[in-house]
C-alpha positions as CSV (number, residue, x, y, z in Angstrom):
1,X,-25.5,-29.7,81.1
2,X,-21.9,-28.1,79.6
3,X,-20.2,-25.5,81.4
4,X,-18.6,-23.4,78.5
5,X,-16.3,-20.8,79.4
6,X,-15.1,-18.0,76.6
7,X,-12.6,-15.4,76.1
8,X,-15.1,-12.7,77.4
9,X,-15.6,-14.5,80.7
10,X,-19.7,-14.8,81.2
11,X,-19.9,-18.3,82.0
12,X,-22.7,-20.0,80.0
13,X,-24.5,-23.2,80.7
14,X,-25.4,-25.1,77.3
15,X,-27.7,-28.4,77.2
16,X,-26.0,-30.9,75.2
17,X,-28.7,-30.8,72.8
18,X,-27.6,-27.8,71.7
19,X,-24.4,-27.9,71.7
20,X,-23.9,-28.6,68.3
21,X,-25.8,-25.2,67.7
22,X,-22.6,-23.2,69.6
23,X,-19.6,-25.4,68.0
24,X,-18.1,-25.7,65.2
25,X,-16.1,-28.1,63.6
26,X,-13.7,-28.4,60.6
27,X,-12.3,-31.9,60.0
28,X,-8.4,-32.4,58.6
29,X,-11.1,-33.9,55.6
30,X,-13.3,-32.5,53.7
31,X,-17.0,-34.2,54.0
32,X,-18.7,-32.0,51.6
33,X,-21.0,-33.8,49.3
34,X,-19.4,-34.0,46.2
35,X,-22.3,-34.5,44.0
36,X,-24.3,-31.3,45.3
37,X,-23.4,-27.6,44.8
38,X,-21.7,-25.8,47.2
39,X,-24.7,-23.7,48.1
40,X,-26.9,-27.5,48.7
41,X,-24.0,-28.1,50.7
42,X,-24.2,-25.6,52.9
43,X,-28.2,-25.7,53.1
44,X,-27.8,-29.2,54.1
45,X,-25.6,-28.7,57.1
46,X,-27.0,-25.3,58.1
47,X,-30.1,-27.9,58.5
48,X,-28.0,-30.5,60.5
49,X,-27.0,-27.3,62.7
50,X,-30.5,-26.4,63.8
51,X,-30.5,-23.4,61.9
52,X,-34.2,-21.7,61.6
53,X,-34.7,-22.8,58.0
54,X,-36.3,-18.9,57.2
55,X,-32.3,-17.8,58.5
56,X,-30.8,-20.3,56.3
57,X,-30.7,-18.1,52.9
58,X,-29.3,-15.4,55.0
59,X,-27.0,-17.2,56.9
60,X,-25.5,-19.0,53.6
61,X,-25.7,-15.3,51.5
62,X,-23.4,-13.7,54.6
63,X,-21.0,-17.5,54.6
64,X,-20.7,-16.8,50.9
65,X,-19.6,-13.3,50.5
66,X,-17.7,-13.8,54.2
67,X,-15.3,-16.4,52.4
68,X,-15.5,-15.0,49.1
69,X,-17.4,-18.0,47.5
70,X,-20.3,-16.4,45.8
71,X,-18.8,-17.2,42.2
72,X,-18.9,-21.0,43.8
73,X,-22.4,-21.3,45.0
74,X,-23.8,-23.3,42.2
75,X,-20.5,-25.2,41.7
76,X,-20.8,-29.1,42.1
77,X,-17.9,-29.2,45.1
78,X,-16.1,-32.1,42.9
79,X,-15.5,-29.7,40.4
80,X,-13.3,-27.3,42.8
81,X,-9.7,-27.3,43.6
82,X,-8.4,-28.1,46.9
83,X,-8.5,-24.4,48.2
84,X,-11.7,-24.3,47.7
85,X,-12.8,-27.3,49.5
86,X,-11.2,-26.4,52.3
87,X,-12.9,-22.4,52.0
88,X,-16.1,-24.8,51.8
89,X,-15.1,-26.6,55.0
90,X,-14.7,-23.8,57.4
91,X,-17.8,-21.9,55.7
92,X,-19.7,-25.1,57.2
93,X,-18.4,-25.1,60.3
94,X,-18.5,-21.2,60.4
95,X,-22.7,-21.7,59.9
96,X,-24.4,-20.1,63.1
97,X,-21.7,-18.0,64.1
98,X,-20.3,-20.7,67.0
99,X,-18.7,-19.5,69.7
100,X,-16.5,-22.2,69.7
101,X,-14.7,-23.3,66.8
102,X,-12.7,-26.8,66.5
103,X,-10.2,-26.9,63.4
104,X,-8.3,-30.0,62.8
105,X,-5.8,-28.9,59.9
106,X,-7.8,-26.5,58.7
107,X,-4.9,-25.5,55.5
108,X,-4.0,-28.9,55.0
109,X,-4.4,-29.6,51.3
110,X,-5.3,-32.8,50.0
């Protein structure tokens, strides 16, 4: 067991089983799959996550208008500029709503 603590003070004990269901994570690097769309992008992760695959459409549809990337979603990511795979990046690691979120660089352009 994790104790988390957050910024509205109710202590929460987590199994580490699930933790990856309350953080998330943006890397300095972008590890979206370049050969899929943005939307199979973040399908495939919102899977990884745990996410309840009849939420997923949902969860993607609120990502996408969220971070402004609904004109992306069938985009093949190696087709979009540097802003944009970074907007992808932190709509991954913004799936399931975490209450803890790691980012390492998050505006770092590459």
């Amino acid at each position: 067991m994790l104790l988390i603590l957050t910024w509205e003070d109710d202590e929460q004990e987590i199994d580490s089983d699930n933790l990856g269901r309350v953080i998330g994570f943006c890397a300095q690097e972008d590890h979206a799959l370049p050969y899929n769309t943005v939307y199979e992008n973040l399908n495939f992760f919102a899977t990884i996550r745990g996410i309840e695959k009849e939420k997923i459409p949902v969860e993607i549809e609120s990502i996408l208008i969220k971070l402004k990337l609904s004109s992306f979603r069938d985009d093949l990511v190696l087709t979009l500029n540097g802003g944009y795979k970074r907007k992808l990046s932190i709509a991954i690691a913004l799936l399931n709503n975490p209450k803890i979120l790691i980012m390492d660089e998050p505006t770092s352009g590459r």
